[in-house]
C-alpha positions in Angstrom: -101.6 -39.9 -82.6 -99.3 -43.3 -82.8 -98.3 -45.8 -85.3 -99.6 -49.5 -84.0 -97.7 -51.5 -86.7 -96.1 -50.9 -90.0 -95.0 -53.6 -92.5 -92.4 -53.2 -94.7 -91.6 -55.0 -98.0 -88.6 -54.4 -100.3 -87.1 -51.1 -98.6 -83.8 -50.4 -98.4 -82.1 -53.2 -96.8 -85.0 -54.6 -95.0 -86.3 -57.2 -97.3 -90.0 -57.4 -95.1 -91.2 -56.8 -91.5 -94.3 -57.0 -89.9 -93.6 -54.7 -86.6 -96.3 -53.4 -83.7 -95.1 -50.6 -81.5 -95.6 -49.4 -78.4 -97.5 -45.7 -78.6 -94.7 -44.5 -76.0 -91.4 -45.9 -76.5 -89.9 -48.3 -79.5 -85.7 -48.9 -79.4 -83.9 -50.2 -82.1 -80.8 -51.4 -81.2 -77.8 -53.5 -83.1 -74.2 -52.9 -85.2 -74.1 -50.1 -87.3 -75.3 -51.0 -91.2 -78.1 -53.1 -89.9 -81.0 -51.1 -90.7 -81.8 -49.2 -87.7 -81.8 -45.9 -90.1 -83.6 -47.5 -92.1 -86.6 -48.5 -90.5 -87.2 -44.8 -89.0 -86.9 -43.6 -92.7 -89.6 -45.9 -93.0 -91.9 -44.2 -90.4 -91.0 -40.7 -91.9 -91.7 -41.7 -95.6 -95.6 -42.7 -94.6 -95.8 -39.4 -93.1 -93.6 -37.3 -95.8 -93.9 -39.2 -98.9 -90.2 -39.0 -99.1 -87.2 -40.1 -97.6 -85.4 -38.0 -94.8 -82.5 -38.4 -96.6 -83.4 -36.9 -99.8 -82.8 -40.1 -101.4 -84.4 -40.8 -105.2 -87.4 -43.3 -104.7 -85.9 -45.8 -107.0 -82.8 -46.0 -104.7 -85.0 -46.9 -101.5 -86.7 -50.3 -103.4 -84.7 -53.1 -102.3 -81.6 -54.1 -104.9 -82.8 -56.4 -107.6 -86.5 -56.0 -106.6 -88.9 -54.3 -108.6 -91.7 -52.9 -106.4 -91.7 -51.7 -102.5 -94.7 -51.6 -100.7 -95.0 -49.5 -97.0 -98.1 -49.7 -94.9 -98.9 -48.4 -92.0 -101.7 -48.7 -89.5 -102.5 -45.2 -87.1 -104.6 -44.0 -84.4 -105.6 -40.5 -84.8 -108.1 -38.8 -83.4 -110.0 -42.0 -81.9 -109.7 -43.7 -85.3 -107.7 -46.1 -87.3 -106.1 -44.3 -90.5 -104.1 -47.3 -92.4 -101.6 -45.6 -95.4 -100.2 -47.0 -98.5 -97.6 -46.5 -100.2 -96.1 -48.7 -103.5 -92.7 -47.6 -104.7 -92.2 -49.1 -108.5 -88.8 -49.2 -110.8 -91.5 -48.3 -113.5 -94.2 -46.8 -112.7 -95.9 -43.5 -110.6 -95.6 -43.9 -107.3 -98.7 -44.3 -105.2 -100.5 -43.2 -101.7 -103.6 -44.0 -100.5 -105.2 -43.4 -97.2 -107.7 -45.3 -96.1 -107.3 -47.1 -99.5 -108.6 -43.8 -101.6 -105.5 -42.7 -103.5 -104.6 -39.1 -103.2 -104.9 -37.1 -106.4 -102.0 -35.2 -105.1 -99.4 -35.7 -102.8 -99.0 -32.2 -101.0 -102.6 -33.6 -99.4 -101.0 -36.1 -97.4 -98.3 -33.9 -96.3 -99.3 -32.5 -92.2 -101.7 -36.0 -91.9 -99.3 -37.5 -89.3 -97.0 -34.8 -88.1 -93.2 -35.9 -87.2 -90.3 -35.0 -85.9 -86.5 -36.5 -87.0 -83.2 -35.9 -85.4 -80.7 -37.7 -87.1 -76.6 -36.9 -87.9 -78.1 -35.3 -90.9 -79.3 -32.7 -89.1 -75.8 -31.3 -89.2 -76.2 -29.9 -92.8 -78.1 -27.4 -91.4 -75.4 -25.5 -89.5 -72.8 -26.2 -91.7 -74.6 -26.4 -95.3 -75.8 -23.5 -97.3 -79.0 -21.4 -96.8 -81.4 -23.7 -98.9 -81.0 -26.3 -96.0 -82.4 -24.1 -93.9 -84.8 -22.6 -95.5 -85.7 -26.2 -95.9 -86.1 -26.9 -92.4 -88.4 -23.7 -92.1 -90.8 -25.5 -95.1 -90.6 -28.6 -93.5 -92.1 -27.1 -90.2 -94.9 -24.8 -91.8 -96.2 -27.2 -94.5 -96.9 -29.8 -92.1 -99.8 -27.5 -90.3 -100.1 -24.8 -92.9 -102.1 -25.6 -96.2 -102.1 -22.2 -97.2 -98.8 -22.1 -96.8 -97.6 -25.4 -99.0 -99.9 -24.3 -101.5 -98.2 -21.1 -101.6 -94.6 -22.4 -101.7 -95.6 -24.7 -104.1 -96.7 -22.0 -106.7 -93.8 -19.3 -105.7 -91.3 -22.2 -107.0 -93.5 -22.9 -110.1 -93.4 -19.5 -111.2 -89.5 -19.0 -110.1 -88.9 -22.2 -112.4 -90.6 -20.5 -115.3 -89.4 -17.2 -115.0 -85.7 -18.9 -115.0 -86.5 -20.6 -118.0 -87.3 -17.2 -119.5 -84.1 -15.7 -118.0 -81.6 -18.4 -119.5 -83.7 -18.5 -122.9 -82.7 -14.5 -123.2 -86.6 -13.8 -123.3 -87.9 -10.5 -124.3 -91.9 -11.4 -123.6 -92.2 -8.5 -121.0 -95.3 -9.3 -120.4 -95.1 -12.8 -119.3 -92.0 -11.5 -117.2 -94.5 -9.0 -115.6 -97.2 -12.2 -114.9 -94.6 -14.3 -112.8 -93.1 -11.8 -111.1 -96.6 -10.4 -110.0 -96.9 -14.4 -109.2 -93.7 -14.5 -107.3 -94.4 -10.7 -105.3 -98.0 -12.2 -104.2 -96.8 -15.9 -103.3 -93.2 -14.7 -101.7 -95.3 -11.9 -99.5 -97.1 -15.3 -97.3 -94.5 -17.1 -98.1 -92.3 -14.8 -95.7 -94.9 -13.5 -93.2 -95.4 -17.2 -92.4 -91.5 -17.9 -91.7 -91.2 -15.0 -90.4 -93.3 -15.4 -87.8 -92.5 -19.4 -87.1 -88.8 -18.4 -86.2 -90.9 -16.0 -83.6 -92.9 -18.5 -82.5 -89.8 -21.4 -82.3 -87.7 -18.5 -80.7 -88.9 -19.5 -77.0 -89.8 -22.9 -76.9 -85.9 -23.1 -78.9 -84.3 -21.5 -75.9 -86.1 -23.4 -72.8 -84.9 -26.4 -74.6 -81.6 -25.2 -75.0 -80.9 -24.3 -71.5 -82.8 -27.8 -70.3 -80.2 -29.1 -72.3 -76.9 -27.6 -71.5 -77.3 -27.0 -67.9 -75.8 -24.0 -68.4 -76.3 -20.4 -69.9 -74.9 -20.7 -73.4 -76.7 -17.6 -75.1 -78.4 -19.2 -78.7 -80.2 -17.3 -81.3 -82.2 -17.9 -84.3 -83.3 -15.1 -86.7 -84.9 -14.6 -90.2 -82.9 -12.7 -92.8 -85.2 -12.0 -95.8 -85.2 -10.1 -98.8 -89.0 -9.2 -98.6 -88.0 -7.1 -95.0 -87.3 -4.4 -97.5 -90.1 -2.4 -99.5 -90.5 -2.2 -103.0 -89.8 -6.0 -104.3 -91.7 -6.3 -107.2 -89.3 -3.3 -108.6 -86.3 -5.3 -107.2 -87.4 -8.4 -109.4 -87.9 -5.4 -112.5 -84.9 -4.0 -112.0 -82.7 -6.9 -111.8 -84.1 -8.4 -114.6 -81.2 -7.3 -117.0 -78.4 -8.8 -114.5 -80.7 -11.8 -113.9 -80.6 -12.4 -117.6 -76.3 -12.7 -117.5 -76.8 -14.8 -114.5 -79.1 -16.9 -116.1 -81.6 -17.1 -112.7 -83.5 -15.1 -110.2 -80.8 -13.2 -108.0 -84.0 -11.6 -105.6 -86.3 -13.8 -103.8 -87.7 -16.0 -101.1 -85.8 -18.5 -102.7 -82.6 -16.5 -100.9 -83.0 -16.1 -97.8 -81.6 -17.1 -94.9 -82.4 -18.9 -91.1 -78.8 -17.1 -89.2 -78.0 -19.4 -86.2 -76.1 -18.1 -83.6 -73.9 -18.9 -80.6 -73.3 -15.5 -78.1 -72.4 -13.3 -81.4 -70.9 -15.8 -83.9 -72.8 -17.4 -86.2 -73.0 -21.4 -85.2 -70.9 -22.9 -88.0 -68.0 -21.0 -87.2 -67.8 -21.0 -83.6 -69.8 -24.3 -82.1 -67.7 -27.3 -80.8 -69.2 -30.3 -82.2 -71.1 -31.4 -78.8 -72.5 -27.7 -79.3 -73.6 -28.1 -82.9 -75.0 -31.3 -81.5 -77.1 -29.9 -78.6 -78.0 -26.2 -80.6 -80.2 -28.9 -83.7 -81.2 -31.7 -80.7 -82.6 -28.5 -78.9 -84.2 -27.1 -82.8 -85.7 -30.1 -83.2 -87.4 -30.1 -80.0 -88.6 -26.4 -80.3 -89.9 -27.9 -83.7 -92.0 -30.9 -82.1 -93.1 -28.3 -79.4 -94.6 -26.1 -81.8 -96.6 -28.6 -84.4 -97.5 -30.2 -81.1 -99.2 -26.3 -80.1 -100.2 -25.7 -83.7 -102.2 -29.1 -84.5 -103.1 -30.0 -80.7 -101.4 -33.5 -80.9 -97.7 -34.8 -80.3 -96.0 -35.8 -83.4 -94.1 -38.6 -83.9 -90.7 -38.4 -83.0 -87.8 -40.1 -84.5 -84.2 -40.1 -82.8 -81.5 -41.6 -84.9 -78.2 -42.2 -83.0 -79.5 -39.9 -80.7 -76.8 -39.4 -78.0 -73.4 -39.4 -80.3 -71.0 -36.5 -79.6 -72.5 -35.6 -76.3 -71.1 -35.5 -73.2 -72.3 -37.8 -69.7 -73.9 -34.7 -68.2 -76.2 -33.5 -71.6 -77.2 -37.5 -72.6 -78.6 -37.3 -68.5 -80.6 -34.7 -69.0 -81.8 -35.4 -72.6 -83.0 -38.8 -71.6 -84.9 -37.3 -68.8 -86.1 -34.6 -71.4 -87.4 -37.7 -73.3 -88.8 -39.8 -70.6 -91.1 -36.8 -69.4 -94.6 -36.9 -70.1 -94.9 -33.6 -72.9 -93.5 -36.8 -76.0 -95.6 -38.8 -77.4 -94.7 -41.5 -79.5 -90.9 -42.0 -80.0 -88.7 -44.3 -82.0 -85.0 -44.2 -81.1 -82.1 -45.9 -82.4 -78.8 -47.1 -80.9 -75.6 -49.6 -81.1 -75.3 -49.0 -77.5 -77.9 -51.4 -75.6 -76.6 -50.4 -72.2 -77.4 -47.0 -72.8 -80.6 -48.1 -73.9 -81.2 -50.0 -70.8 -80.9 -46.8 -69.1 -83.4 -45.1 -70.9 -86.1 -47.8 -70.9 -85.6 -47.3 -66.3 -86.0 -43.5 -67.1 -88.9 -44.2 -69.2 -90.9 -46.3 -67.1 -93.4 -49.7 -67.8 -94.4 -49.0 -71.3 -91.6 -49.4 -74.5 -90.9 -52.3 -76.9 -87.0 -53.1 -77.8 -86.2 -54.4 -81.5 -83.0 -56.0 -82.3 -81.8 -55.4 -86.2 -79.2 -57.7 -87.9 -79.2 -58.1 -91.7 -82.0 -55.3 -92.1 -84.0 -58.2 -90.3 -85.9 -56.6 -87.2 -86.8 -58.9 -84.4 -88.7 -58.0 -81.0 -86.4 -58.6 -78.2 -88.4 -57.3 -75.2 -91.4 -55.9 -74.2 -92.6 -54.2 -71.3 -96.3 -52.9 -70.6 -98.5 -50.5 -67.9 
């Protein structure tokens, strides 16, 4: 699968642009504020229906403008998928593939599969548990219906059942309903993490040690509330201290993706270059798997890619990146000579954009 042209109209900074890409590599390059960012947040909102940035959708439609459009033209599976998307001030937003509008968005979500590693990524060594936890959604509901659709009731049912909590509800019965709700969703809901961090485990570690050179011991493991027995009677009897807290203290909704360096947990002991390579090397382990899962390479998207890493690392991740197991990539950077070292890594086939004023303009091209 590979994105052959997007246009953009109204989002963000970039007032429009009409762009076709190469399906190996596409560099953006140019001063920081520019747009480079976003124009890959671009890309991931046609395959997320969001921004990777969390950011509200009337924030991302240009300032003084009242409507963004995104569109997107794909080859998948020996055929041309074009999305839509319109982004209004007032107004539902809407996504169409193929122009048929979706009747819900959680359909779209695992049509194009990608990848982003951005500076971002750092909230999820050093923020709390629900950025992680996010990370593990991100991964599962992009190959896993079952599993989106399960997530997707477990937090309807959590919001209810808080609603009851902070109202001081005595309805024991409808307490009973959502908590069977919660036991049943939260039960997949766990069995499918628990095994992902199993399967990312591996492919995590060989990535890891490509990247360092060296045999800096890494771990990942899933800390879970459901490991223990008996959870429908752990939601029952914490109701009453639920109730004073005025939300669910037992849950999926708790727990927690531990990262590791040797035997300290990553946010307290990694050096910047080692937070750095420990999500660079995540990231990968996640393309890996969705590439096993759903038998094509996802897009991947590499914002300022090579900050906070040393000569010897940016070597080897350019030659990580250059090797034949990628597919599509889009890459940003303010360094263009470190760009023209890529593109020689890569080889024949990459396009190079220059950004300036969120205005994107082809600089060079090269082609088999």
């Amino acid at each position: 699968m590979w994105l052959r042209k997007i246009s953009i109209l109204h989002y963000k900074n970039i007032k429009q642009a009409d762009l076709s890409f190469s399906p190996k590599l596409n560099c953006f390059f140019g001063d920081n504020g520019m747009g480079k960012t976003n124009l890959l947040d671009a890309v991931y909102y046609l395959s997320f229906c969001r921004s990777c940035m969390n950011t509200p959708d009337s924030q991302l439609i240009s300032y003084r403008e009242e409507l963004c459009l995104l569109q997107g033209e794909y080859e998948r599976g020996g055929r041309t998928e074009e999305i839509f998307c319109a982004l209004r001030r007032r107004g539902r937003k809407q996504f169409k593939r193929n122009k048929k509008e979706y009747g819900r968005l959680s359909e779209h979500i695992g049509l194009l599969p990608a990848v982003m590693v951005s500076p971002s990524d750092a909230a999820l060594i050093a923020g709390g548990s629900a950025e992680r936890r996010r990370f593990l959604d991100l991964v599962l509901s992009q190959h896993d219906a079952a599993y989106l659709h399960a997530l997707i009731a477990y937090n309807k049912a959590l919001l209810q059942r808080n609603v009851l909590l902070r109202e001081s509800s005595s309805d024991e019965g409808l307490f009973e309903a959502l908590e069977d709700q919660l036991a049943r969703h939260g039960r997949l809901v766990y069995e499918k993490r628990r095994r992902l961090v199993e399967a990312l485990l591996p492919l995590f570690a060989r990535y890891h040690r490509l990247l360092c050179g060296e045999a800096e011991e890494v771990g990942l493991s899933y800390v879970s509330q459901l490991s223990e027995e008996g959870w429908e009677e752990r939601l029952r009897d914490e109701r009453g201290r639920d109730r004073l807290l005025g939300f669910s203290s037992v849950g999926v909704h708790k727990d927690e993706l531990d990262m590791r360096l040797g035997d300290c947990l990553m946010r307290r002991a990694g050096s910047q270059g080692q937070n750095k390579t420990f999500l660079i090397a995540l990231k990968l382990a996640q393309f890996a798997y969705l590439k096993q899962e759903g038998g094509e390479a996802p897009l991947l998207l590499l914002d300022d890619l090579f900050d906070k890493l040393d000569r010897g690392r940016v070597e080897r991740l350019i030659g990580l990146v250059a090797s034949a197991d990628f597919g599509q990539i889009f890459l940003t950077d303010t360094n263009r000579q470190q760009l023209d070292e890529i593109l020689r890594a890569v080889g024949p086939e990459y396009r190079l954009f220059r950004l300036e004023g969120g205005e994107p303009s082809p600089e060079e091209e090269a082609a088999p």
